[in-house]
C-alpha positions as CSV (number, residue, x, y, z in Angstrom):
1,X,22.0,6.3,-4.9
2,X,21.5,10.1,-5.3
3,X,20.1,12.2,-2.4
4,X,16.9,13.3,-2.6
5,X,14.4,16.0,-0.9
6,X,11.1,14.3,-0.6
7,X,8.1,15.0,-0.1
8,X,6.1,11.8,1.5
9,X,2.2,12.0,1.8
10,X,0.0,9.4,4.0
11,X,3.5,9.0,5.7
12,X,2.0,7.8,9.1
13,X,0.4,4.6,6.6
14,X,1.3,1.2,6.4
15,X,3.3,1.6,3.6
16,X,4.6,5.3,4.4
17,X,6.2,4.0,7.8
18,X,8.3,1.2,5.8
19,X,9.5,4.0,3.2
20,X,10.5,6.1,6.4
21,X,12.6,3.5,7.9
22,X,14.0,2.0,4.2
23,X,14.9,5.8,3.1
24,X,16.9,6.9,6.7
25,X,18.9,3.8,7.1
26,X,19.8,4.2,3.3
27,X,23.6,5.5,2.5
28,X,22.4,8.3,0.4
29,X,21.5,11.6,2.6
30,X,17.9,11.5,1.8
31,X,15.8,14.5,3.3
32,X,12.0,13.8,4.1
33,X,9.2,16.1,4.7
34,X,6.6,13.7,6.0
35,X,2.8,15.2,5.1
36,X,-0.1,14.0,7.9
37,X,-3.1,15.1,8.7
38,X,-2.8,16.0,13.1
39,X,-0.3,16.5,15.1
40,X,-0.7,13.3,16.7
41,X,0.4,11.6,13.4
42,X,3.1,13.9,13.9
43,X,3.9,12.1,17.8
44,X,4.0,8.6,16.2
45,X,6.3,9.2,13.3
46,X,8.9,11.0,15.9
47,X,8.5,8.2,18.6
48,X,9.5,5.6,15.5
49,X,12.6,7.5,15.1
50,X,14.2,9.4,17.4
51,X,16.9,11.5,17.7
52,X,16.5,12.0,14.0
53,X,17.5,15.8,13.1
54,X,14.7,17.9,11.1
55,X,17.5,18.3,8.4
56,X,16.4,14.7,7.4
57,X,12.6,14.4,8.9
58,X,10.6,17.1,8.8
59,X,6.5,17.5,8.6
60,X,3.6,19.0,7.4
61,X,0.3,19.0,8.3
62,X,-2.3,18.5,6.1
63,X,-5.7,17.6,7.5
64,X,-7.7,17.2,4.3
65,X,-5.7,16.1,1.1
66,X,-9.1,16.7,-1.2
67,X,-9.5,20.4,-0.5
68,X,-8.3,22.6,-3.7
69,X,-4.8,24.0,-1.9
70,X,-4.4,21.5,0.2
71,X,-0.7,20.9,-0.8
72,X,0.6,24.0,-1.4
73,X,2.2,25.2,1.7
74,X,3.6,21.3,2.1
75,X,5.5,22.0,-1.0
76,X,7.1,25.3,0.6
77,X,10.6,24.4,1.3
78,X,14.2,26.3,1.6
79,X,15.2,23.0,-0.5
80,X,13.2,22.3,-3.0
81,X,11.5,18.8,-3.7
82,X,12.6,17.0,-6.1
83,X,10.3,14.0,-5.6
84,X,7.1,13.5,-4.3
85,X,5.8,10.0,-2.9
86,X,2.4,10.2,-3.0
87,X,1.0,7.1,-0.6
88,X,-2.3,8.6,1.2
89,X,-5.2,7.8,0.8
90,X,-8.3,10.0,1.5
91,X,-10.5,7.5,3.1
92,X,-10.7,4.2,5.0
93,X,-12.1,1.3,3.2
94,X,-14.2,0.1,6.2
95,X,-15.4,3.4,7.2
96,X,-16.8,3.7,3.3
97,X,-20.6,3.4,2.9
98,X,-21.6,4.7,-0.5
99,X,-19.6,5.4,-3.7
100,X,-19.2,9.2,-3.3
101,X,-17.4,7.5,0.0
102,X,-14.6,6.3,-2.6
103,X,-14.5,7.5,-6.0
104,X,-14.2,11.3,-5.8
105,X,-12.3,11.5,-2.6
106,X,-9.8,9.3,-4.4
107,X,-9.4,11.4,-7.4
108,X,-9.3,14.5,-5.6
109,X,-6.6,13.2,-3.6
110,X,-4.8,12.6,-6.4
111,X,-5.4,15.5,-8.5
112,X,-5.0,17.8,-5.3
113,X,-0.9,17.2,-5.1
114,X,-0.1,16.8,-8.9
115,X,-1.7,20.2,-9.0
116,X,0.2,21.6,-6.6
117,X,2.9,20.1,-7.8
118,X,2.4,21.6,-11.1
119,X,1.8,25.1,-9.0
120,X,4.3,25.1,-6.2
121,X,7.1,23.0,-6.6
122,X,9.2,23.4,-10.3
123,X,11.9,21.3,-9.1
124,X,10.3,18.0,-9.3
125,X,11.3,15.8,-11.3
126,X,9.8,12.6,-10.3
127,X,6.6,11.3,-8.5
128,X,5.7,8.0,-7.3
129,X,2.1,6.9,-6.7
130,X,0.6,4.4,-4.7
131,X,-1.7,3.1,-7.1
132,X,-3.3,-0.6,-6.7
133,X,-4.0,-3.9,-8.6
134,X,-7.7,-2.8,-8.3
135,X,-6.9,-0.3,-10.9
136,X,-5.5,-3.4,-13.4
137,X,-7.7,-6.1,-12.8
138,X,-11.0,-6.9,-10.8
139,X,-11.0,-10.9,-9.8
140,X,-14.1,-12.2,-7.8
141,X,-15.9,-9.4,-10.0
142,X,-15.6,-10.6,-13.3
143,X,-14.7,-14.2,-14.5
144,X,-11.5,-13.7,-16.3
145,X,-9.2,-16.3,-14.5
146,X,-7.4,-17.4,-17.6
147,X,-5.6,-14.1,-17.7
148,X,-2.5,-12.9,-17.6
149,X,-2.1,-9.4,-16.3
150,X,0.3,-6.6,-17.1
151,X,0.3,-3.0,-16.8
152,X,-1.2,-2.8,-20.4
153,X,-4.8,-3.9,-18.5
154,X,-7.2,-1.8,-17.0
155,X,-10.0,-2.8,-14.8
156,X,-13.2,-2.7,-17.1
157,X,-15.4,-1.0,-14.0
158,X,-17.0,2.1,-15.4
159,X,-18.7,4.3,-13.0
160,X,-22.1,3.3,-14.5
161,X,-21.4,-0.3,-13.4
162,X,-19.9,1.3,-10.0
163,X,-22.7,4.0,-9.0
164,X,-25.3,1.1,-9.4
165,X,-23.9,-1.6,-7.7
166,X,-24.7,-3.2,-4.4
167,X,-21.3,-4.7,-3.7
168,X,-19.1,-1.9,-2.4
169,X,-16.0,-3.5,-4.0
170,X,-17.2,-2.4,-7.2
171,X,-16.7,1.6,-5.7
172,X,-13.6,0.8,-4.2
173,X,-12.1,-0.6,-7.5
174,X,-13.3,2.5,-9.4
175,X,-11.8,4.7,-6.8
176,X,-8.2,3.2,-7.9
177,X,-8.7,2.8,-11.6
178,X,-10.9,6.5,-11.5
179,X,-7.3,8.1,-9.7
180,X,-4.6,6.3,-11.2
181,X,-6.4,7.4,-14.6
182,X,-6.4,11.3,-13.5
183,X,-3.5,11.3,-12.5
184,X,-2.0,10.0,-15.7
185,X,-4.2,12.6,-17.6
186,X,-2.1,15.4,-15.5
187,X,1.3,14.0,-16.2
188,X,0.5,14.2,-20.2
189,X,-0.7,17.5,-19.8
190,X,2.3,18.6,-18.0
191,X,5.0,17.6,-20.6
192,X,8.2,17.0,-19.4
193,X,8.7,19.1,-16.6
194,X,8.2,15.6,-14.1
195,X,7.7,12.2,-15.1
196,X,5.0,9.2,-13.1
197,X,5.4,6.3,-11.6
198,X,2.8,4.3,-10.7
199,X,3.0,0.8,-8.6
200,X,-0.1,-1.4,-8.1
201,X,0.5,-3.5,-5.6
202,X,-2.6,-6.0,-4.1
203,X,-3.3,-6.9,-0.6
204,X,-0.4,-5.9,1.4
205,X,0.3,-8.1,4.5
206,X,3.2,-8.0,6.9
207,X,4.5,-6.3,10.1
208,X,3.4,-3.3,11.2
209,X,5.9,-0.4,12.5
210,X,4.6,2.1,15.4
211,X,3.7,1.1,18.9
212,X,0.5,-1.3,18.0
213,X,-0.9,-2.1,21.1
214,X,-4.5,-3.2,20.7
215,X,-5.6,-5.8,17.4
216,X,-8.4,-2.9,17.0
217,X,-5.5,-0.5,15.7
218,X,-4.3,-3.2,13.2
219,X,-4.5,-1.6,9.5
220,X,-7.1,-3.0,7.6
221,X,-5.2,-5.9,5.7
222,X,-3.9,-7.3,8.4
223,X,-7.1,-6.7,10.4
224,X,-8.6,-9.6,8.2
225,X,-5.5,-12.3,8.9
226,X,-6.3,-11.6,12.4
227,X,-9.9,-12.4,12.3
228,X,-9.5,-15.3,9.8
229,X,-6.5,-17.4,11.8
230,X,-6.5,-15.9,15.4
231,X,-9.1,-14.2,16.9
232,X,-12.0,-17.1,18.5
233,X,-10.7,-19.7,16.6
234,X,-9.4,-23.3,17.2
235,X,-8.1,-25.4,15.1
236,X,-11.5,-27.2,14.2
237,X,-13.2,-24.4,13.3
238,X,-14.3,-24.3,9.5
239,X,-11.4,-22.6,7.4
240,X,-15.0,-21.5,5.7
241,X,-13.7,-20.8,1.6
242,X,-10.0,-21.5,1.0
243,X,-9.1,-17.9,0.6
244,X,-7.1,-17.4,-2.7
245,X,-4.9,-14.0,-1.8
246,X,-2.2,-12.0,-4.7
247,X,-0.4,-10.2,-2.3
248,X,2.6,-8.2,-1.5
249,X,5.0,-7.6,1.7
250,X,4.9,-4.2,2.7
251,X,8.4,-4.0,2.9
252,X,8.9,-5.1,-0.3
253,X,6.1,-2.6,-2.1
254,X,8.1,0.2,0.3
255,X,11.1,-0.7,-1.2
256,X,9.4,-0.7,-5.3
257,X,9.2,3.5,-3.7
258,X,12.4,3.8,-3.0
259,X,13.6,2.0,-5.9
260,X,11.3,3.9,-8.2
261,X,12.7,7.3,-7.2
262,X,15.8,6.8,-9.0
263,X,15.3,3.8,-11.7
264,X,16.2,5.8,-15.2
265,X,13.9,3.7,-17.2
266,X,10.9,3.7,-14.9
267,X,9.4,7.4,-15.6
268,X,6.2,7.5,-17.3
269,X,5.5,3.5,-16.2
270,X,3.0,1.4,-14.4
271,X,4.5,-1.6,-12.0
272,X,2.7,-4.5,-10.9
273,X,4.7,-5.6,-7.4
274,X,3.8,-8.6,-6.0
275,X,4.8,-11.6,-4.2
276,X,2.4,-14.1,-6.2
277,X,-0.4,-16.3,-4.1
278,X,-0.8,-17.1,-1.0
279,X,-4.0,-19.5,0.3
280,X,-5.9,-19.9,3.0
281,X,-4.7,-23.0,4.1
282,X,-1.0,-22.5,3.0
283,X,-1.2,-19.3,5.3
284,X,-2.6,-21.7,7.9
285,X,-0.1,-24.0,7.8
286,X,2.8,-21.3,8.1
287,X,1.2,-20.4,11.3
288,X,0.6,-23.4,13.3
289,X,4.3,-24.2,12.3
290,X,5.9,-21.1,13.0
291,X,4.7,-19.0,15.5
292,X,4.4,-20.2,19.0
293,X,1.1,-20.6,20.3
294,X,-0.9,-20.2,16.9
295,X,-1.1,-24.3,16.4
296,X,-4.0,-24.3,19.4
297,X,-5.8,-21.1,17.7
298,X,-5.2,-21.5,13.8
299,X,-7.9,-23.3,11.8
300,X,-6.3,-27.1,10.8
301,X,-7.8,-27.1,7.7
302,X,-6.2,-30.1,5.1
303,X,-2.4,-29.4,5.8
304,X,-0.4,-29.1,2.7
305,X,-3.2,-29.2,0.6
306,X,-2.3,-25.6,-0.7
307,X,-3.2,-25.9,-4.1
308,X,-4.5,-23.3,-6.9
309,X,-7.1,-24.1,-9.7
310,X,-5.1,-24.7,-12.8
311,X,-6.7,-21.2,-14.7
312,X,-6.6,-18.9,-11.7
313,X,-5.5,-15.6,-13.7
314,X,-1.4,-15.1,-13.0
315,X,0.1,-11.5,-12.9
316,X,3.2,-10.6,-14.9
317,X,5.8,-8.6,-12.7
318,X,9.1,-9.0,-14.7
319,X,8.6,-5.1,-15.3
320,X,9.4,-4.7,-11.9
321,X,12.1,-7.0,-11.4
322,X,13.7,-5.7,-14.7
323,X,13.3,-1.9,-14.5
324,X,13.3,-1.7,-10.7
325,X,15.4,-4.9,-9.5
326,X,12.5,-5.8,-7.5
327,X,13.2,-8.9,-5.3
328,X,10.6,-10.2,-3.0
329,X,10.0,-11.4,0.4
330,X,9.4,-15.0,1.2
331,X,5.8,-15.9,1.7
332,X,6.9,-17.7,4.9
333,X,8.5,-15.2,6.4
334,X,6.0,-12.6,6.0
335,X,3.4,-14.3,7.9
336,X,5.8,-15.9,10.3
337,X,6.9,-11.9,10.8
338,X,3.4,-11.1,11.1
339,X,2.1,-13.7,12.8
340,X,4.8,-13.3,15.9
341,X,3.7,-9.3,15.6
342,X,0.0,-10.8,16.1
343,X,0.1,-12.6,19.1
344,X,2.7,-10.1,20.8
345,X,-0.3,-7.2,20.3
346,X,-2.6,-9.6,22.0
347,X,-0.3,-10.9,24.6
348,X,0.3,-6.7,25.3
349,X,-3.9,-6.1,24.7
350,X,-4.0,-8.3,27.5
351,X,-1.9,-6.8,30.1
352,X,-3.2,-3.5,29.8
């Protein structure tokens, strides 16, 4: 593997922390400038890894990634960049209200460090964004479950459909589509000087990295297996709908990053990375079998009956598997990961 000088946005994130871990314990003599927004982001990152020289971990802070400039001293370095992870996101899905909350905050985002890019930094040569499967397809939205999706498919939300709606998920779609879309407009424009890579991953569930020590600092995915199969529940309460979940472990979507920096044949391509399905009850089950303790809180449910409806829409991710050498993480042991991580958060919630 080649060594790279990288810049890495969002990289206190879910994601970002993985891609931090997966790219230092690499052979190859990676460099990272990890961009924040406070110097407490800062504090975390270096408690994660210490003793780590700035020759390979350095930082920027960045408090607003949607202001015009926002980028452009983060790009300022004595070695240039030559790619650019771009994994932040300008807001927080729970905090969002209204659809100015989502949609232009996301495409600012975006269009802020391609800019800068384009600006600041002529060495690059590749970035990677952190796009999502909300930018491909839109299930529970529209009733398409027959489908099979790639990364030809876009979701059909327009922001007509998005500014009027009730439902916030239309807004938070849009957001993704409305970025991933801009930022493929700036690519073309550029020509050849860099080349995109985009990766759409869905929920992303697994362990957390960083010193987690209340279940109100949990990121939001994992927020909601926390409330569904731990937190005041027994194992008659109602397992209420049989939640049907396309996910992915965040180890394995970091590693599509780190793969993506150097695949030949991935410039200029979308990725769909995902570990396939994962229900309610087959979730459930994992628990109550695998992680101490969790068989007196988890919902019971019908165990075993893990079963999908015969046309629930399948995604296609030999693209990634092909071009990338994507392998994935087995569904039990991301929840038996994160379900251990769970119950040691509350266990230390507890004791403070």
């Amino acid at each position: 593997m080649t060594s790279h000088r990288i810049l890495l946005t969002g990289a206190n994130g879910f994601i970002a922390l993985h891609i931090i871990r997966q790219l230092l314990s690499s052979p190859s003599n990676h460099s990272i400038r990890a961009v924040v927004r406070s110097l407490s982001k800062v504090s975390t990152i270096q408690s994660l890894f210490p003793h780590i020289p700035t020759s390979k971990l350095d930082f920027a802070i960045v408090p607003d990634i949607t202001v015009p400039g926002a980028f452009d001293s983060a790009l300022e370095s004595p070695t240039p960049f030559d790619i650019v992870l771009h994994t932040a996101s300008p807001f927080l899905m729970r905090a969002a209200k209204t659809a100015d909350d989502f949609i232009k905050p996301a495409v600012q985002g975006t269009t802020e460090i391609l800019n800068a890019i384009n600006r600041c930094a002529p060495s690059v040569k590749r970035v990677v964004l952190t796009s999502s499967f909300a930018a491909v397809g839109a299930w529970g939205l529209y009733d398409d479950r027959n489908k099979v999706y790639t990364e030809a498919d876009w979701n059909p939300v327009t922001s007509e459909i998005a500014t009027g709606a009730d439902d916030l998920m239309f807004q938070y779609f849009a957001s993704k589509k409305f970025a991933e879309q801009a930022a493929w407009k700036i690519a073309e424009a550029q020509g050849a000087k860099w080349d995109l890579v985009a990766l759409c991953p869905p929920m992303v569930y697994g362990p957390m990295l960083g010193a987690v020590e209340r279940v109100e600092d949990l990121n939001e995915s994992n927020e909601h297996i926390w409330k569904r199969f731990f937190a005041e529940s027994t194992p008659e309460s109602e397992m209420s709908d049989n939640m049907i979940s396309l996910f992915v472990d965040v180890r394995d979507i970091a590693k599509a990053h780190v793969l993506a920096m150097d695949a030949a044949e991935a410039g200029n391509k979308r990725f769909l990375v995902n570990n396939g399905w994962a229900t309610s009850q087959r979730i459930a089950d994992i628990f109550r079998a695998e992680v101490p303790g969790a068989a007196e809180r988890t919902p019971k449910g019908t165990p075993g009956a893990d079963t999908l409806d015969k046309d629930w829409f399948k995604t296609d991710v030999s693209r990634a598997e092909r071009l990338l050498g994507m392998t994935y993480t087995p569904v039990k042991d991301t929840f038996v990961d994160l379900g251990m991580q769970l119950m040691e958060i509350e266990k230390k919630q507890k004791s403070l």
